[in-house]
C-alpha positions in Angstrom: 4.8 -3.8 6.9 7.7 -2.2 5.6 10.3 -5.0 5.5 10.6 -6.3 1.9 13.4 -5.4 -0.5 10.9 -4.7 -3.6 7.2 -3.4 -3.9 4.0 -5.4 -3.5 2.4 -5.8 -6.5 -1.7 -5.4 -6.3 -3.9 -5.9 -9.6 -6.5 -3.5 -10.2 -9.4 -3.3 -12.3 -10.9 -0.1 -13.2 -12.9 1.8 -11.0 -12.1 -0.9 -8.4 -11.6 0.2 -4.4 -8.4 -0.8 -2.7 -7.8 -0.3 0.4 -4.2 0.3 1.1 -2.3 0.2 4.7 -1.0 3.3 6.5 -1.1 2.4 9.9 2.1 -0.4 9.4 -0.2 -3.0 11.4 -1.8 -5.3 8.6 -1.2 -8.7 9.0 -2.4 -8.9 4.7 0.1 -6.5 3.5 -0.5 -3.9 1.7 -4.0 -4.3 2.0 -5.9 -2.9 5.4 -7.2 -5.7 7.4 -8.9 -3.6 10.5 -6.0 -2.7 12.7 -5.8 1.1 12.4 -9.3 0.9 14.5 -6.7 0.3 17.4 -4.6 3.6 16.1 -5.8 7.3 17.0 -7.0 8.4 13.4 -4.7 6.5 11.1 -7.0 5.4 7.8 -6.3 3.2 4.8 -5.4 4.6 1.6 -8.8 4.2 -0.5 -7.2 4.2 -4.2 -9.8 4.1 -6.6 -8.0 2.3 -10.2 -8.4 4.7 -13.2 -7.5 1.6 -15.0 -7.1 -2.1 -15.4 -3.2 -3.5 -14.2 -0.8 -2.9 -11.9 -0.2 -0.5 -8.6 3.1 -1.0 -6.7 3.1 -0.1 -3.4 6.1 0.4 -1.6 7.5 -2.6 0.9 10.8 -0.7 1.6 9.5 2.4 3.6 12.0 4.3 1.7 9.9 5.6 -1.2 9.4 9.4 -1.1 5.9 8.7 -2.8 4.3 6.9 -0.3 2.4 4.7 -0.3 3.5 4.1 -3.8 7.1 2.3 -5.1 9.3 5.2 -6.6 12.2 2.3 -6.8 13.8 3.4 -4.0 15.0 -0.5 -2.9 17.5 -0.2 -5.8 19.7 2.0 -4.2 
């Protein structure tokens, strides 16, 4: 999951559910597809938006934020 040189954008609309990937096996980046269920308690993110717009998610592995972009592919 982590192999991208900027963040995934995701659009959110307010009081929406995403699910985001912590397990680094999703084949629909960031988003959790299912694959943790073959990981020993590794669960998705559940990010509930506050508001409508815009979450970055980090697609470095760098960010000291994680999941989220801190801009950390700049440098």
């Amino acid at each position: 999951m982590y192999n991208k040189q900027s963040p995934y954008s995701v659009n959110v609309k307010k009081d929406e559910e995403v699910y985001i990937c912590q397990c680094g096996k999703t084949l629909d980046a960031p988003h959790c597809d299912g694959s943790h269920k073959q990981t020993e308690g590794i669960r998705p993110l559940v990010h509930i938006a506050k508001k409508d717009g815009e979450v970055y998610v980090c697609g470095c592995g760098k960010s000291s934020n994680m999941p989220w972009c801190d801009g950390s592919h700049n440098h």
